[in-house]
mmCIF file of the N, C-alpha and C atoms, coordinates in Angstrom:
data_MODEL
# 
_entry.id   MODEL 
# 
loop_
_atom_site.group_PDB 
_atom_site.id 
_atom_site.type_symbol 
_atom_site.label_atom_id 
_atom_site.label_alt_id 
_atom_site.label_comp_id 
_atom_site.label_asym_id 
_atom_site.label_entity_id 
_atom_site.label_seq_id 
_atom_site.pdbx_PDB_ins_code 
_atom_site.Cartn_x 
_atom_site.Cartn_y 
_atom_site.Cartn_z 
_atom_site.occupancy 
_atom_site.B_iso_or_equiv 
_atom_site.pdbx_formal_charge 
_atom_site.auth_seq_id 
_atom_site.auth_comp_id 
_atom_site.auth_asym_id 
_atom_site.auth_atom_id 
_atom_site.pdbx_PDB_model_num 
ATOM 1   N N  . UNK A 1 1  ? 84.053 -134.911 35.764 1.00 0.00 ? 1  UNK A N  1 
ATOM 2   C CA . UNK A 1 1  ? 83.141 -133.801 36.074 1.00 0.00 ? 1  UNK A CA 1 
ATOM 3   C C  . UNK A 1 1  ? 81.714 -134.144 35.597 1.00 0.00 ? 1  UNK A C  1 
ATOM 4   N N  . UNK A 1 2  ? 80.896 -134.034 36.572 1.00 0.00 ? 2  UNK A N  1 
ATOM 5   C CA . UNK A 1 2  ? 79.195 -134.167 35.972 1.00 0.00 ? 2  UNK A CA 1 
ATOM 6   C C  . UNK A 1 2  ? 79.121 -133.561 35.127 1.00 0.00 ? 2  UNK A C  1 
ATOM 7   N N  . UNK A 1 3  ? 77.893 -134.041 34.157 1.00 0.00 ? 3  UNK A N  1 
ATOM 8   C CA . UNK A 1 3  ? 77.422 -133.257 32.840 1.00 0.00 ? 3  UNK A CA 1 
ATOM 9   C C  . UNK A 1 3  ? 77.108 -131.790 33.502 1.00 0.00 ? 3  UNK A C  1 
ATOM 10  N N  . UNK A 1 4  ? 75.686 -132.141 34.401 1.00 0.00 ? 4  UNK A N  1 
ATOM 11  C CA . UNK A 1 4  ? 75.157 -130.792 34.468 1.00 0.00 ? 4  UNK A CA 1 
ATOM 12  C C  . UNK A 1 4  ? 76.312 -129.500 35.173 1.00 0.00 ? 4  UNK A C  1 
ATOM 13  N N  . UNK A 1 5  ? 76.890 -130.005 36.576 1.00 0.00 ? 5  UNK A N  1 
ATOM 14  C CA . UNK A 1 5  ? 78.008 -129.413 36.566 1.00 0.00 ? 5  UNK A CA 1 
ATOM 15  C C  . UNK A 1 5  ? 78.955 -128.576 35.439 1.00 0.00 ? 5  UNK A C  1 
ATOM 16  N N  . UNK A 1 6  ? 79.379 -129.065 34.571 1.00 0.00 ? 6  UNK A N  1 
ATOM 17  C CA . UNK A 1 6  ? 79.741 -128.407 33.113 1.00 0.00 ? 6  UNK A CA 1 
ATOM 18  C C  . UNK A 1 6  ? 79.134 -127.790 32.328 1.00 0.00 ? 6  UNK A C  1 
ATOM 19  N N  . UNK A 1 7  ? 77.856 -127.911 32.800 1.00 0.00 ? 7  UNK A N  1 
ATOM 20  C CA . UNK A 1 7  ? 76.558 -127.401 31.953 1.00 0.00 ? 7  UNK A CA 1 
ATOM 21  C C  . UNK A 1 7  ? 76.612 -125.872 32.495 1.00 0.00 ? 7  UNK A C  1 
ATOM 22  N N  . UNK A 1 8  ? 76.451 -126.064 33.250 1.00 0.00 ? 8  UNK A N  1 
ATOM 23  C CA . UNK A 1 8  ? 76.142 -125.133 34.740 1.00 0.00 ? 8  UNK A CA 1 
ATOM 24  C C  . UNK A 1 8  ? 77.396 -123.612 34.457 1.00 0.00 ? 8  UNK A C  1 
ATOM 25  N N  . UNK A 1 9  ? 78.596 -124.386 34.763 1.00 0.00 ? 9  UNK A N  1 
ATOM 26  C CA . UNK A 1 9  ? 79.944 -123.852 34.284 1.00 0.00 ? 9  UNK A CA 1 
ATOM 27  C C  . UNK A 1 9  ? 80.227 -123.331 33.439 1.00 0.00 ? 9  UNK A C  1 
ATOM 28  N N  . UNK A 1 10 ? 80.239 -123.906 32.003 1.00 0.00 ? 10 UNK A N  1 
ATOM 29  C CA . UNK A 1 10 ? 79.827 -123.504 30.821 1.00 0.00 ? 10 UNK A CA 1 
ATOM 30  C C  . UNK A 1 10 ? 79.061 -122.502 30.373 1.00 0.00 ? 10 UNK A C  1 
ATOM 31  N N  . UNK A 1 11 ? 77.659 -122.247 31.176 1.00 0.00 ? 11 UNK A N  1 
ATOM 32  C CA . UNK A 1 11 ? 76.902 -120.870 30.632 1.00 0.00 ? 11 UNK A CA 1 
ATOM 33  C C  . UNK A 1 11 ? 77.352 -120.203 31.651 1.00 0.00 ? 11 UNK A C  1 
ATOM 34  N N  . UNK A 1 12 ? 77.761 -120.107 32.721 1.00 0.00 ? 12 UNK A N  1 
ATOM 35  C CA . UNK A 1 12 ? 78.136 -119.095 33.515 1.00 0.00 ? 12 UNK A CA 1 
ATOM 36  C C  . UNK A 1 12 ? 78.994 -118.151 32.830 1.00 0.00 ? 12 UNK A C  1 
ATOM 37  N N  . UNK A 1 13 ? 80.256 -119.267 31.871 1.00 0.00 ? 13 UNK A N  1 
ATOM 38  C CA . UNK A 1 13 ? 81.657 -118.469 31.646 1.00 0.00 ? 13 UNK A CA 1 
ATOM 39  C C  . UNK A 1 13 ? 81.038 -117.743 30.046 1.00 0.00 ? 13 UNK A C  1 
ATOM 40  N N  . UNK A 1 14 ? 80.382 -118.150 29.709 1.00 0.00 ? 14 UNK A N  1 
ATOM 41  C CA . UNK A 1 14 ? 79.671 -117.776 28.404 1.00 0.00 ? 14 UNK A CA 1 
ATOM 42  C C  . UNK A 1 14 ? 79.393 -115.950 28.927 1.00 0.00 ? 14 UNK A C  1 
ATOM 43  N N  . UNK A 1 15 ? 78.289 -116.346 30.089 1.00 0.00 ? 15 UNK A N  1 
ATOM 44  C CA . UNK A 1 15 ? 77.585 -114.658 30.669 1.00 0.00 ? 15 UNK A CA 1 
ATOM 45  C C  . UNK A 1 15 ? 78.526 -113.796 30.524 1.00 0.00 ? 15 UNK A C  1 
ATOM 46  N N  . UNK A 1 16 ? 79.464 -114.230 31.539 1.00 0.00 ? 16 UNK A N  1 
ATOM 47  C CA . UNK A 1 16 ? 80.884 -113.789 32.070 1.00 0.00 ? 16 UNK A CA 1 
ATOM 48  C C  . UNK A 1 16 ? 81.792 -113.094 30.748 1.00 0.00 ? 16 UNK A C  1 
ATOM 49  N N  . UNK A 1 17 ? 81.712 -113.729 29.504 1.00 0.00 ? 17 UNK A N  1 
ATOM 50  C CA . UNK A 1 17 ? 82.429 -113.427 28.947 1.00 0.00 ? 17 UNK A CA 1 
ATOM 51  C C  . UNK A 1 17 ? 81.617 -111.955 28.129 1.00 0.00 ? 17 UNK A C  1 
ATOM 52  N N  . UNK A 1 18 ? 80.465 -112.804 27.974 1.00 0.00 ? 18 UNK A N  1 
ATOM 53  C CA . UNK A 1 18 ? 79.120 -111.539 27.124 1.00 0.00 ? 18 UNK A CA 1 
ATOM 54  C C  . UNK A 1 18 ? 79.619 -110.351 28.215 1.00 0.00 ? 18 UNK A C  1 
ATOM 55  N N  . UNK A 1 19 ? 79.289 -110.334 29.546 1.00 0.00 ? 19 UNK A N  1 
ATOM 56  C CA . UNK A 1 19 ? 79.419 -109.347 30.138 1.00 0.00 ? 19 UNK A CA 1 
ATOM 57  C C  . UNK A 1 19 ? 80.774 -108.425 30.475 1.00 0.00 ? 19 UNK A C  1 
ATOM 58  N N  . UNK A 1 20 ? 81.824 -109.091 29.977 1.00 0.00 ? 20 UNK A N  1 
ATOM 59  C CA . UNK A 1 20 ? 83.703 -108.525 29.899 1.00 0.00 ? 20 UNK A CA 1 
ATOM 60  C C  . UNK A 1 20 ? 82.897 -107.888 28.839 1.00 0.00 ? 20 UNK A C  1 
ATOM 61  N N  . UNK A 1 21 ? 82.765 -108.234 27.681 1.00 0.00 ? 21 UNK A N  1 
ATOM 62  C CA . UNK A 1 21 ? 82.487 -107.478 26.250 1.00 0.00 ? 21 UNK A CA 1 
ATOM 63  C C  . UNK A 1 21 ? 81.752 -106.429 26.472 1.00 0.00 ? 21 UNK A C  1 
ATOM 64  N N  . UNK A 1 22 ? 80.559 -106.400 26.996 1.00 0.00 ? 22 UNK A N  1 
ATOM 65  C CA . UNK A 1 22 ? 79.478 -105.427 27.099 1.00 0.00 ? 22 UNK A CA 1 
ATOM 66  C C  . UNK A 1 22 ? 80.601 -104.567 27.793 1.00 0.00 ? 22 UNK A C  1 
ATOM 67  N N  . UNK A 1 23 ? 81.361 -104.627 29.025 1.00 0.00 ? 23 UNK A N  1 
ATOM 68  C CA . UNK A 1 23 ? 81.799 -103.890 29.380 1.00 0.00 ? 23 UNK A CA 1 
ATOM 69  C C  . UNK A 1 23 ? 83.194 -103.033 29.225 1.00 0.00 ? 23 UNK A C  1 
ATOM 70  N N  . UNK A 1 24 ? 83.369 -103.844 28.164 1.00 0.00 ? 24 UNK A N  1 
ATOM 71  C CA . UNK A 1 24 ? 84.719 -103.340 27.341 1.00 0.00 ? 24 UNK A CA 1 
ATOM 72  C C  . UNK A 1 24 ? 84.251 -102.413 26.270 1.00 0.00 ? 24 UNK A C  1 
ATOM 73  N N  . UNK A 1 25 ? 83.189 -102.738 26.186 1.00 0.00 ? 25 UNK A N  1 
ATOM 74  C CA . UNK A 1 25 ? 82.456 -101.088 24.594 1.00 0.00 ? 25 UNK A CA 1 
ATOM 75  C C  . UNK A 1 25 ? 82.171 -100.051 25.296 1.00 0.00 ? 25 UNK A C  1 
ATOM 76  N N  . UNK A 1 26 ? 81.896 -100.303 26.833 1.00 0.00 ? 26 UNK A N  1 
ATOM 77  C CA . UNK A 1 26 ? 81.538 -99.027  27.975 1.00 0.00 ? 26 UNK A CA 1 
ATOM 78  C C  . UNK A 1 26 ? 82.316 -98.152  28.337 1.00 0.00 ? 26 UNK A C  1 
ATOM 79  N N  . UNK A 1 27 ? 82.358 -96.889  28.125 1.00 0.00 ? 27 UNK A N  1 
ATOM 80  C CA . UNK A 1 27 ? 83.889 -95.655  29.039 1.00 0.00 ? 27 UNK A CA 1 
ATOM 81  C C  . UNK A 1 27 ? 84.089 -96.607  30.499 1.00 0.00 ? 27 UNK A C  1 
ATOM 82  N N  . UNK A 1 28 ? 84.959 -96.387  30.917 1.00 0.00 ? 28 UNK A N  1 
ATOM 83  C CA . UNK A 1 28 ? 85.416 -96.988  31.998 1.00 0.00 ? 28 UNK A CA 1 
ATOM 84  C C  . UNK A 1 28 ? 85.111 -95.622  33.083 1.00 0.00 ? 28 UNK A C  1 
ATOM 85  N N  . UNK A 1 29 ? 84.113 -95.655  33.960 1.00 0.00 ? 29 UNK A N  1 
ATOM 86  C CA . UNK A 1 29 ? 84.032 -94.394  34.844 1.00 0.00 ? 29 UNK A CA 1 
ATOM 87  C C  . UNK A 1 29 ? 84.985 -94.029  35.856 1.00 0.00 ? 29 UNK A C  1 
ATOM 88  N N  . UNK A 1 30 ? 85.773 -92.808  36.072 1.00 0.00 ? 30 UNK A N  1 
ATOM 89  C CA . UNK A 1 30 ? 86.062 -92.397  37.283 1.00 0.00 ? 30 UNK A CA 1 
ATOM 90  C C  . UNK A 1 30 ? 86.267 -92.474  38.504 1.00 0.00 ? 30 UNK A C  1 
ATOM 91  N N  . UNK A 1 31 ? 87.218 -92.291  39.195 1.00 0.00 ? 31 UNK A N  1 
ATOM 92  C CA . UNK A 1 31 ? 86.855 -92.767  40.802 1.00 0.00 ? 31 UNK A CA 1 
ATOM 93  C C  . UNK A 1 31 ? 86.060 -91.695  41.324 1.00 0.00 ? 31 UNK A C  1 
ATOM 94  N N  . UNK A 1 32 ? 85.971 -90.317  40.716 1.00 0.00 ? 32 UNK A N  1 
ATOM 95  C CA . UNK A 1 32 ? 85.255 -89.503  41.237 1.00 0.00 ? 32 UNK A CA 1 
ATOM 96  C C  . UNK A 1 32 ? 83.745 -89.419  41.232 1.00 0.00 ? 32 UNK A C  1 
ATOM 97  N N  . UNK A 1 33 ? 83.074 -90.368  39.909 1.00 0.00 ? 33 UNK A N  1 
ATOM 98  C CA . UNK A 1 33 ? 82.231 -90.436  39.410 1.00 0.00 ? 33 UNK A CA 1 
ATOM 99  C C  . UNK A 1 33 ? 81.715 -91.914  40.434 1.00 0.00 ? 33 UNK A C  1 
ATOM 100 N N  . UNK A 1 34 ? 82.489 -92.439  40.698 1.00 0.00 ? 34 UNK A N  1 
ATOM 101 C CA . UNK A 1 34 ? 82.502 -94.109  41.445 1.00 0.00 ? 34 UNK A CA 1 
ATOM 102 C C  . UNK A 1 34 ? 82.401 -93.639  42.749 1.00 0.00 ? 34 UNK A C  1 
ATOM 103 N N  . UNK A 1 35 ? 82.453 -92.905  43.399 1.00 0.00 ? 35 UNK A N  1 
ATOM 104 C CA . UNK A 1 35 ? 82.551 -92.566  44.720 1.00 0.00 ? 35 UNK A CA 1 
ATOM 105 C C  . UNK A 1 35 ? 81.100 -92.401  45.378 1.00 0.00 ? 35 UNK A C  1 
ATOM 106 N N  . UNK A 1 36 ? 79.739 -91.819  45.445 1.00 0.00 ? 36 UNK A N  1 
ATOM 107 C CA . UNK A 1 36 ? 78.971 -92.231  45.276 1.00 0.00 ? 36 UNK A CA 1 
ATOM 108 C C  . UNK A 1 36 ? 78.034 -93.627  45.377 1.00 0.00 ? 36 UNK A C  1 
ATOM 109 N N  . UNK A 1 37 ? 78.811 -94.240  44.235 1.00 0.00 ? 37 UNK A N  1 
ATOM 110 C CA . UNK A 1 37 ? 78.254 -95.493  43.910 1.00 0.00 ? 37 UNK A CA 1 
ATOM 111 C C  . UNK A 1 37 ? 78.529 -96.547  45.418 1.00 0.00 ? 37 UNK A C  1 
ATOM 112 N N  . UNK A 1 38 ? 80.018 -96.669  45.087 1.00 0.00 ? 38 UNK A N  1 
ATOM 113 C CA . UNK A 1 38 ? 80.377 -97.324  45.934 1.00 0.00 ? 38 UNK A CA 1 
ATOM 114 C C  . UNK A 1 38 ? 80.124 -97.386  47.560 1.00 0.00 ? 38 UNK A C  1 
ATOM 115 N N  . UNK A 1 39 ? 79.669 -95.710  47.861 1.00 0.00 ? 39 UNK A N  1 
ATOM 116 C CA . UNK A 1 39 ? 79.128 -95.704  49.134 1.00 0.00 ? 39 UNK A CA 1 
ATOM 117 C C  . UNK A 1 39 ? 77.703 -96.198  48.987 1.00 0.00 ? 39 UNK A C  1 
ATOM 118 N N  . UNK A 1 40 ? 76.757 -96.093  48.255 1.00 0.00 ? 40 UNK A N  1 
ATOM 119 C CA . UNK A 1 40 ? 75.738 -97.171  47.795 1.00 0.00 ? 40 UNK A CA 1 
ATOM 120 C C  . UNK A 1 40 ? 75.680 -98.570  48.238 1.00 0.00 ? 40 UNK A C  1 
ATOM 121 N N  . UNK A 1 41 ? 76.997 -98.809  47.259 1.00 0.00 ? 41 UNK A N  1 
ATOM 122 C CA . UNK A 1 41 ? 76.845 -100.157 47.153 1.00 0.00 ? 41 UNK A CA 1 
ATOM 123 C C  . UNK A 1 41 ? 77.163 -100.919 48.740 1.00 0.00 ? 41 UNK A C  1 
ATOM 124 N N  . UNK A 1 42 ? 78.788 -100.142 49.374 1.00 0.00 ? 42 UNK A N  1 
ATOM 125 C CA . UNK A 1 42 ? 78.766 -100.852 50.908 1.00 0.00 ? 42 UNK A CA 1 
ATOM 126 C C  . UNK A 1 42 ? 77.260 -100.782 51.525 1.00 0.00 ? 42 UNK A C  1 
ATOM 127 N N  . UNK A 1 43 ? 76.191 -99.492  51.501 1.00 0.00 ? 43 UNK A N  1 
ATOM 128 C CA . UNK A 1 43 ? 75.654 -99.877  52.707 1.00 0.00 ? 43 UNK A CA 1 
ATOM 129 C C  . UNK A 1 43 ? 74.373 -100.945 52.133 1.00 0.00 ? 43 UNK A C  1 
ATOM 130 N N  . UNK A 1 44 ? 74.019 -101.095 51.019 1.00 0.00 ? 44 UNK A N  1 
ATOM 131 C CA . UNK A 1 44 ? 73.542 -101.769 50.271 1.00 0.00 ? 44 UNK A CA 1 
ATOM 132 C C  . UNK A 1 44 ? 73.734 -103.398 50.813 1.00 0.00 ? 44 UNK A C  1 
ATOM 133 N N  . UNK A 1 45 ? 75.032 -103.674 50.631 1.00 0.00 ? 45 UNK A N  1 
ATOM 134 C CA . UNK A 1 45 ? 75.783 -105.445 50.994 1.00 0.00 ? 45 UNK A CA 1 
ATOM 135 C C  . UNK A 1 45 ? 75.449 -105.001 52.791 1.00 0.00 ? 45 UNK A C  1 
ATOM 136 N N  . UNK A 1 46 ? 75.519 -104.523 53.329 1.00 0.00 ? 46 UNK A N  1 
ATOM 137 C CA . UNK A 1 46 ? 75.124 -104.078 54.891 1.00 0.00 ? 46 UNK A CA 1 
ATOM 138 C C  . UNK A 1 46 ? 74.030 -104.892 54.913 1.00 0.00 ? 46 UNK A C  1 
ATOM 139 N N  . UNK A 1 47 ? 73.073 -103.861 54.267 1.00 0.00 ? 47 UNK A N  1 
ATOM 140 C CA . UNK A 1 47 ? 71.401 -104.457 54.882 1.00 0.00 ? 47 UNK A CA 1 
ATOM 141 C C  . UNK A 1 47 ? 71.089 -105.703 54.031 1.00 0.00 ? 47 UNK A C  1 
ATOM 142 N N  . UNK A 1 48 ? 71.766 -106.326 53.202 1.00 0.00 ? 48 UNK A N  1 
ATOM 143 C CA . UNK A 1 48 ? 71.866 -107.451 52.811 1.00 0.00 ? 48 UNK A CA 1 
ATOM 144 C C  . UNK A 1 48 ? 72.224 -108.737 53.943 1.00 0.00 ? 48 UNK A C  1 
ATOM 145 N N  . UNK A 1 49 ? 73.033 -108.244 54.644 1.00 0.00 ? 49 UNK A N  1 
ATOM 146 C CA . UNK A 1 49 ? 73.827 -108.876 55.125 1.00 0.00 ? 49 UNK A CA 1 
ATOM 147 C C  . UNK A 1 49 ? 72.513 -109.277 56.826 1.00 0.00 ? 49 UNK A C  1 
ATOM 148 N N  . UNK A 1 50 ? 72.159 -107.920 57.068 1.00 0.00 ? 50 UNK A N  1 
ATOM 149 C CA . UNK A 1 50 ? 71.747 -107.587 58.200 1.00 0.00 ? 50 UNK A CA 1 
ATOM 150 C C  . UNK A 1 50 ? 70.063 -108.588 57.824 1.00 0.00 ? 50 UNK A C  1 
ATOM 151 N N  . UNK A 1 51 ? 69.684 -108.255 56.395 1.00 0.00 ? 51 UNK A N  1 
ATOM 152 C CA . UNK A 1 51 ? 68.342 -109.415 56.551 1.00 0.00 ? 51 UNK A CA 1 
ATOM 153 C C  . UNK A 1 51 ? 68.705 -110.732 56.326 1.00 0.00 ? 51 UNK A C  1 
ATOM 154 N N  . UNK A 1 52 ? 69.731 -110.980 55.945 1.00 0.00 ? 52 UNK A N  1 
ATOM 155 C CA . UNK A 1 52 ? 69.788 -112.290 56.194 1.00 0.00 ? 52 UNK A CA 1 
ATOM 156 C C  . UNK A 1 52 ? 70.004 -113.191 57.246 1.00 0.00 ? 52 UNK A C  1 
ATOM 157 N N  . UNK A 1 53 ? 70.715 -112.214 58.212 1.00 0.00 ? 53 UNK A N  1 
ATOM 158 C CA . UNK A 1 53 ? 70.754 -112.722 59.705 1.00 0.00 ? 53 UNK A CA 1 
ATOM 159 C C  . UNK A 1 53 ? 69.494 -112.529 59.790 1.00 0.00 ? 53 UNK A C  1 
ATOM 160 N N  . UNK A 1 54 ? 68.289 -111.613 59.945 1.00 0.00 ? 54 UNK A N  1 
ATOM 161 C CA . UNK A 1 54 ? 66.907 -111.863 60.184 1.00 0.00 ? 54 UNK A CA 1 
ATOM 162 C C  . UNK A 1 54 ? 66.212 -113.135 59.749 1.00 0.00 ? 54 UNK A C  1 
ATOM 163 N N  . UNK A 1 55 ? 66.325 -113.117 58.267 1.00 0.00 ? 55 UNK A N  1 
ATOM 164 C CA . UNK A 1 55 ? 66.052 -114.222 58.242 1.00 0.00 ? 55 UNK A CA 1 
ATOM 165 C C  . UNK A 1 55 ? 65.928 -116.000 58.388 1.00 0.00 ? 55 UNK A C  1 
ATOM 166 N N  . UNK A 1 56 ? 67.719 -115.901 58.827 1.00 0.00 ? 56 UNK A N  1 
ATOM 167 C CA . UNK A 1 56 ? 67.943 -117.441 58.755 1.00 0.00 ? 56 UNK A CA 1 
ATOM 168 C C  . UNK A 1 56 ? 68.298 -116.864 60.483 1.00 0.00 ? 56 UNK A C  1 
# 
């Protein structure tokens, strides 16, 4: 395996792990409370999706 490759890998799983933690001290929210969000978030990845076909 390349250095930087492992390098690369390595701080990712580091974030990854900081961010399990951060989110393990957090209440875990609701689906009722998530419901909302999540309609957010689909149309959100939509127009994500939709400028990137614009763009490329």
């Amino acid at each position: 395996m390349p250095a930087e490759i492992q390098r690369r890998f390595t701080r990712s799983a580091k974030t990854r792990s900081e961010m399990c933690s951060i989110n393990r001290r957090m209440p875990k929210p609701t689906n009722e409370q998530l419901q909302p969000f999540r309609r957010l978030y689909r149309s959100r990845k939509r127009i994500q999706v939709s400028m990137q076909r614009w763009l490329f």
